[in-house]
N, C-alpha and C positions, 0 to 999 in steps of 0.2 A: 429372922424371917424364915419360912417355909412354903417349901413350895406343896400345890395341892390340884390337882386333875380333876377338871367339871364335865360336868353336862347342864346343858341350859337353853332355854326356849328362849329368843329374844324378842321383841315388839313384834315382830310381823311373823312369831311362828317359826321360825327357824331354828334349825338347833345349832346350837355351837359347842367347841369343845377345843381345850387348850389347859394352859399348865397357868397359874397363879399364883405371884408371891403375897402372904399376907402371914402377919404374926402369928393369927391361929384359924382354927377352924372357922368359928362364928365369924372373924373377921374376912375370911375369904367371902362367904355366903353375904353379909353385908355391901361386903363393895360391888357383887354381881347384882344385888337388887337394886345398887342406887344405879347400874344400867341400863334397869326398868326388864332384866332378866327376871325370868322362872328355874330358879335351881331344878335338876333330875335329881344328880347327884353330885357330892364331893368330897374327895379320900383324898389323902396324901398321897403327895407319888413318892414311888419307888426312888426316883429319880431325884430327888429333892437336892441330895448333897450334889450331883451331878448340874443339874440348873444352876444352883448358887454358885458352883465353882468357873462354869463355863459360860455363865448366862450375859459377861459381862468381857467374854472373849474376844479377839478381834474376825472381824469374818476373812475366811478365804475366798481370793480372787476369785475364783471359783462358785464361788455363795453368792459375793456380792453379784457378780455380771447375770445369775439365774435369778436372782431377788429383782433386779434393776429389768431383766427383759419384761417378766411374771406382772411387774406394776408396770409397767409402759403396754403390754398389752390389754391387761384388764381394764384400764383407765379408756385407749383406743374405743374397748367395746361399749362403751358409753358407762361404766360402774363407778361409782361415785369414790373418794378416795377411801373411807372409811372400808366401805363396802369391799372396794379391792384386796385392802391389809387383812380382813376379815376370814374372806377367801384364800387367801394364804394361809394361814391360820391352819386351814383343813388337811394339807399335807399330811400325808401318812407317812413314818416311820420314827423311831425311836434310840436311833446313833445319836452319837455326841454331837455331830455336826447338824441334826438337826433336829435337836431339842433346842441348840444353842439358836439357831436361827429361829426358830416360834418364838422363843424368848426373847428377840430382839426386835422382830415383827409387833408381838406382845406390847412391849413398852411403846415402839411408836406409835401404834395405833389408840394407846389410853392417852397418849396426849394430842393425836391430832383430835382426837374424841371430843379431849379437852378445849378446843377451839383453840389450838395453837396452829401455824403451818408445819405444812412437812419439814421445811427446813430449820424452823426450832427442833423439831422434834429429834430432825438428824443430827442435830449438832449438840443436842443435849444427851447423844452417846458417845461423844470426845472421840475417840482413835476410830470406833468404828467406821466412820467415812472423812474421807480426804477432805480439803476444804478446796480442791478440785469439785470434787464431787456435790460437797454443799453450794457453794457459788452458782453452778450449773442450775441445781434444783432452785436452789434463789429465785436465781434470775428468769427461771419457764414460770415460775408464780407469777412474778412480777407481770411477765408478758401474757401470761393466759395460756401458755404451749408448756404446760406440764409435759404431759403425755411425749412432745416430738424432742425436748429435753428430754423426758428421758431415755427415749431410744439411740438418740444418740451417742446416753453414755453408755447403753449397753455395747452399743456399736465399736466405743474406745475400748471398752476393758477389754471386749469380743480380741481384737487387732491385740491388745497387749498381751492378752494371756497366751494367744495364739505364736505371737513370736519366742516368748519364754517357752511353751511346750517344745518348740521347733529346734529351739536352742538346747534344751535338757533333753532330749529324743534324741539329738543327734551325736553328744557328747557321749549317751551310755556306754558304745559301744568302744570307745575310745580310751574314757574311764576303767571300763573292764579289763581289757589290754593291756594297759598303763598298771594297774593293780596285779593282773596275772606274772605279767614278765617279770616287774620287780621283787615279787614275792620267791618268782622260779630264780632267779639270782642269786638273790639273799640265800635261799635254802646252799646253792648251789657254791657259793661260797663262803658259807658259814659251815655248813655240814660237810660237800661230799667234796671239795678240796682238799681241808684239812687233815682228809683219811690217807691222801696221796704223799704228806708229808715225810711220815717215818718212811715209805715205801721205798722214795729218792732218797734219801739219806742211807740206809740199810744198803742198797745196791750200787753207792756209788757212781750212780750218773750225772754226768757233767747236767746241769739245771741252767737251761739258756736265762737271759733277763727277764723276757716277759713271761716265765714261769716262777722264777722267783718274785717278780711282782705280783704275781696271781693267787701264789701260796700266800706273801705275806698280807697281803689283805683281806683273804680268806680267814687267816690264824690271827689277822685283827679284829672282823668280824666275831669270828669264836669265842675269842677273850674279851671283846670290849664291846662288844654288841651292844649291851644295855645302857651301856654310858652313850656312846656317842647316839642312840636312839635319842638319849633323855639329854643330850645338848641340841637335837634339832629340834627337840619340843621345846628348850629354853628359850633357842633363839626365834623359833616362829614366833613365842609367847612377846619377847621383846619385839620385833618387828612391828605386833599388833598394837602393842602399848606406844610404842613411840609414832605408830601411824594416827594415831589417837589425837597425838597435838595439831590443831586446827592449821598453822605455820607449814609444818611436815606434808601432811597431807593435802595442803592449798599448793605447793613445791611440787610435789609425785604427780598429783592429777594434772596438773601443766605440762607434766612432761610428756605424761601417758599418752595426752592427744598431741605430740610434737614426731611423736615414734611413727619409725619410716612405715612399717606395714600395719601395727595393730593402731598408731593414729586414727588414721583417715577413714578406719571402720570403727572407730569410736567417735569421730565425728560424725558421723552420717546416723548413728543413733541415738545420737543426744541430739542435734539437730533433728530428726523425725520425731522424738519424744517432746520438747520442747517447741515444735513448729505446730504439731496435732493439738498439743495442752492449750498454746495459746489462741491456734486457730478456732480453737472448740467453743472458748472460751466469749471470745470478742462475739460470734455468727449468734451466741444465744443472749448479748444484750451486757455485757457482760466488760467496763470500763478499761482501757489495758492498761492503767496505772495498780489499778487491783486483780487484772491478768497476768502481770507480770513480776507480782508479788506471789501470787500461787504458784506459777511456772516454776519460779523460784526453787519451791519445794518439788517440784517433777524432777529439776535435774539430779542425777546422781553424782555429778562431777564438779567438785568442790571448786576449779577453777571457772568453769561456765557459768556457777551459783552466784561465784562473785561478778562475773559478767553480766548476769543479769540485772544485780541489786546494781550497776552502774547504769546501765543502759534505760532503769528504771529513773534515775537520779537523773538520768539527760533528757530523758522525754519528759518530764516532769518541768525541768528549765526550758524548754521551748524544743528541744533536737527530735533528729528523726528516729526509728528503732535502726533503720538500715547505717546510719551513720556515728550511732551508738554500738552497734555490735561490730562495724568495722574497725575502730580505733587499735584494736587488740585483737586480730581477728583467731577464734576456734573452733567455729563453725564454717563448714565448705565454702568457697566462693560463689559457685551458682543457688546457693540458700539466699545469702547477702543479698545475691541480684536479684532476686525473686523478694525477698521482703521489700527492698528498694521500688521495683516494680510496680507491687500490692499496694504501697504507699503514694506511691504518683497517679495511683490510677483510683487512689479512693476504694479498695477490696481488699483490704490489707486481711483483713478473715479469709477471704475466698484463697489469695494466695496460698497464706499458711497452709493452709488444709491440703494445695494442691503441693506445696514443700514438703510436707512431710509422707505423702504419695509418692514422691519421687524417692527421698531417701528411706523411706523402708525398702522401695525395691532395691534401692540400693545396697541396704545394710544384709539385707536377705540374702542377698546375690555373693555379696563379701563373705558373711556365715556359712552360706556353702562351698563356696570355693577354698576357704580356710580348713573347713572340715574335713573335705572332701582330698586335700593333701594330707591333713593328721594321720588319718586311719597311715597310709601307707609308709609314710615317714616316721611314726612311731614304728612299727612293723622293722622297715629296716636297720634304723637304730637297734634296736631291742636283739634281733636276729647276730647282727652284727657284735654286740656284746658277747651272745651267748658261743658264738662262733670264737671270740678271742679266748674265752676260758675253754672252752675246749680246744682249743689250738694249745692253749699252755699248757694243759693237762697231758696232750696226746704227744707232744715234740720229745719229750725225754721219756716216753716207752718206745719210739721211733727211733731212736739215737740205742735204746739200751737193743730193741733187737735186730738193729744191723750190726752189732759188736758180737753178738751169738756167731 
């Protein structure tokens, strides 16, 4: 297949213009007639090996949430669906990310074309969209509320991408720090310790202990640097491999939410990620025996995963979600109360939604206050280090010129 760049007048006059995979030439100009297009033109694009490699990429959250606003508005403005994908289409520019995106556009609109639904059409691009995300589109078909489906989930991704940026913004500076000091270390005792060595020895100055420990792990640094660098890569490497067994990692993630300080802010995030998925889920029509199979896949924590597929197993036998998720509780207690709540009063949607409200402020509120001590705590650590190697550096030139 190759890709090929048109121009084309369609039934009502309009022109269109996009990227097309077809075996050859004539084959591309063929399948725009059977359209009921008028070819201008059509060349190969430039881009060809670029489409084919990327055309079948996954999108960034970022693509996806501006794709999801782009059809939930044009749909709003009364545009047919065909019509909308069409319009998209027209985007100008020529990056990878979006050519990848025309091409993705591309494909689903020859099959909603085709008199498929949107939602075959998205599901017949596998990874490209969550089956969060297909479920949702489903089920606004089903209902007739395309359109407010899909606002909604620009709404979600909006909320999700927003707390990731907030989270990765805030560590940079942290990160940087972290990288700086350790590297100002390293130099500081791999290099300019070791020079100190002959120096004390030459002169004869009594070398208190925490200079002789400073030297010799300096002069171990120097000498063994490159080993025990390529044992912490070994054992990171093991570490990953053995977190790999589903056992191992079902063990870690339970514990992870049992931990005194970073628990309870991992609660309060997988509780908000898991309360919005299923809240979102149930409001647009949407069964929570097959909501709570997809939640499933929202959570990132292998123990709560398995929470769910139980709590899924008990509601199914007749029980409640509130009294399914208490048995074993890893989610907050005022979550619990608040689903128990949603479910006696018949809003078990409206609750969630209003749960996982509460715990993002929450979780937002814990990510700044967490951060918000890093910077400085790193800081004095760090300072505090560097303060000890020079204190061992400086104590036996101290001692040698009070003996002058």
């Amino acid at each position: 297949m190759s890709a090929f760049k048109y121009r084309a007048l369609d039934g009502q006059g309009a022109e269109q213009q996009g990227l097309l995979d077809a075996p050859d030439r004539d084959q591309a100009v063929a399948l725009l007639h059977t359209r009921g297009w008028m070819v201008l033109q059509i060349d190969a694009s430039s881009l060809g090996g670029l489409h084919q490699a990327l055309g079948r990429g996954a999108l960034s959250g970022a693509a996806l949430m501006s794709f999801t606003q782009q059809l939930a508005t044009l749909l709003g403005a009364g545009q047919p669906l065909e019509r909308s994908l069409t319009i998209l289409l027209r985007q100008p520019g020529q990056s990878r990310k979006q050519v990848q995106t025309r091409a993705l556009i591309e494909r689903i609109r020859e099959q909603v074309k085709a008199g498929k639904p949107l939602s075959v059409a998205l599901e017949e691009e596998g990874r490209q969209f969550s089956p969060l995300y297909i479920s949702m589109v489903r089920a606004g078909e089903a209902g007739g509320a395309l359109e407010n489906t899909l606002r909604q989930l620009s709404e979600y991704l909006e909320r999700s991408q927003m707390l990731r940026g907030e989270v990765i913004n805030a560590l940079i500076y942290p990160a940087f720090l972290v990288v700086g000091v350790l590297g100002s270390l390293a130099l500081l005792l791999a290099y300019v310790v070791p020079q100190f060595v002959p120096i004390f020895r030459d002169l004869g100055v009594p070398i208190p202990f925490i200079t002789q420990a400073i030297l010799w792990l300096g002069q171990f640094l120097a000498d063994d640097g490159l080993m025990l660098l390529g044992g912490v890569v070994a054992l990171i490497w093991t570490v990953v491999l053995r977190s790999r067994d589903p056992l191992r990692r079902l063990r870690r993630d339970r514990r992870l939410l049992r931990l005194r300080v970073i628990g309870p802010l991992l609660q309060r995030i997988e509780a908000a990620r898991l309360a919005r998925t299923l809240g979102t889920l149930l409001s647009n029509g949407v069964a929570l025996l097959q909501a709570l199979v997809i939640a499933r896949q929202v959570c990132s924590n292998r123990a709560l995963q398995q929470q769910v597929e139980q709590a899924s197993e008990s509601v199914k036998g007749g029980g409640t979600l509130a009294s399914a998720f208490g048995e074993q509780p890893l989610l907050p207690d005022l979550a619990l109360q608040m689903i128990e709540v949603g479910e006696q009063a018949g809003e078990l949607d409206t609750m969630l939604l209003k749960v996982a409200d509460v715990f993002d402020i929450e979780a937002k509120r814990g990510i700044d206050r967490m951060l918000a001590a890093l910077v400085p705590t790193l800081t004095v650590v760090m300072a505090a280090l560097v303060a000890v190697i020079m204190l061992a550096i400086m104590l036996p030139l101290m001692s040698l010129t009070s003996n002058i």
